[in-house]
C-alpha positions in Angstrom: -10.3 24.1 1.2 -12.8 24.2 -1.4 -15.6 21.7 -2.4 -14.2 21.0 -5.5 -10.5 20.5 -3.9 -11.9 18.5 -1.6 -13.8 16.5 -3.9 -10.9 16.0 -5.8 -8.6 15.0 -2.9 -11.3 12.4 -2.3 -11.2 10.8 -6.0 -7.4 11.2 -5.7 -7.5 8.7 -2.5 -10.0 6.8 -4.0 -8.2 6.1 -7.2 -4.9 5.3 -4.7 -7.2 3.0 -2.9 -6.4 -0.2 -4.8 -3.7 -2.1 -5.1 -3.1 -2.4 -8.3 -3.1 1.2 -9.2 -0.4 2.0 -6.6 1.5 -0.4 -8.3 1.1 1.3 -11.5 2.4 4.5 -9.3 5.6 2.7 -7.9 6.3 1.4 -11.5 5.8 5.0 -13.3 7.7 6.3 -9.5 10.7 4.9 -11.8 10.0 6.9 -15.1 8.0 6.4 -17.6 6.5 3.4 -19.6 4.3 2.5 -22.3 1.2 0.6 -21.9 2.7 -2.5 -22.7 5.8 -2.5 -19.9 3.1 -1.7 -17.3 0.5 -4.9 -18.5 4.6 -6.9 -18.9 5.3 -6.1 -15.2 1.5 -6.7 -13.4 0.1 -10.3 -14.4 -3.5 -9.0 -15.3 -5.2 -9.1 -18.4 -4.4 -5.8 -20.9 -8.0 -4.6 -20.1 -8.1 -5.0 -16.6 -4.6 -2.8 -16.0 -5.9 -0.7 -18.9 -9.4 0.5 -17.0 -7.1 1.1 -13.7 -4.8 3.4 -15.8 -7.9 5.3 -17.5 -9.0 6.0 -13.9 -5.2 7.4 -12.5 -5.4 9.4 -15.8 -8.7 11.1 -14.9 -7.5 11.6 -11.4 -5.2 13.5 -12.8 -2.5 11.2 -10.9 -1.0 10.3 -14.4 -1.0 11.8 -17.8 0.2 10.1 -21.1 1.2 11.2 -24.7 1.7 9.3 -28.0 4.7 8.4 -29.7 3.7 7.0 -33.1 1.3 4.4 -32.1 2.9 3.9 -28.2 0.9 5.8 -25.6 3.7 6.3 -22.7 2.4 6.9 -19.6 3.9 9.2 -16.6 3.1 10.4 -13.1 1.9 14.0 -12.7 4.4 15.2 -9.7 2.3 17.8 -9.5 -0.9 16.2 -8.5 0.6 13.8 -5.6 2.9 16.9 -4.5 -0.6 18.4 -3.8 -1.7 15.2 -2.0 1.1 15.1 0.0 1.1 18.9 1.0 -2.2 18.0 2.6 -1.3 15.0 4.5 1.6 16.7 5.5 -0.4 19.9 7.0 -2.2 17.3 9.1 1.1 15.9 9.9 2.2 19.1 11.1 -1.4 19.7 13.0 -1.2 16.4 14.7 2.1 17.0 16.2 0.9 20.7 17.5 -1.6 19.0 19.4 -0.3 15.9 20.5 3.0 17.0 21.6 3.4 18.1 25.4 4.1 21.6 26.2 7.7 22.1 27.7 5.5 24.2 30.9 3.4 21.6 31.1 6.0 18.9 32.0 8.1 21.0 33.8 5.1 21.3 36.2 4.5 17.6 35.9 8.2 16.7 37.0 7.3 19.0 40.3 4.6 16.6 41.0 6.2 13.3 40.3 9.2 14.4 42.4 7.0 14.9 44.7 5.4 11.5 44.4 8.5 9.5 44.3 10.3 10.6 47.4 
């Protein structure tokens, strides 16, 4: 991984780090919403939800266009797919590693047969 990818995944978890931004990820998890339904469904001020948004749109976590003078707001699958590729890769690592090896047991169950009688 590069040093901008991983400076990226780092702002990504950072942004994801409070709780009022995941919230704004569960809601927009749903479909999408205007700036207004988000601020109706979190009870924070306008600016306060507003700054949180800005920041998940720099992330690149969610993007937003205009409709008239409505800015809707939407996830970007594409940047939490790439999150989730990477905790799932250490997922996958973890499991390698952790899991016993079927030889290993097998030699194990010799010894605590063994033991036990």
């Amino acid at each position: 991984m590069s040093l901008s990818e991983q400076q990226a995944l780092d702002a990504a978890f950072d942004a994801l780090s409070h709780p009022a931004r995941r919230a704004v990820i569960d809601r927009l998890a749903c479909g999408p919403a205007a700036a207004k339904e988000l601020a109706d469904v979190y009870a924070t001020g306008f600016p306060t939800l507003m700054k949180h948004v800005r920041l998940l749109e720099n992330q690149g976590l969610i993007c937003s266009h205009r409709v008239g003078r409505v800015r809707i707001y939407r996830l970007d699958v594409g940047r939490l797919e790439q999150i989730g590729r990477w905790i799932d890769a250490r997922c996958r690592i973890s499991h390698r590693t952790t899991s016993p090896r079927p030889s290993l047991i097998a030699g194990r169950q010799a010894e605590w047969d063994v033991a036990s009688a």
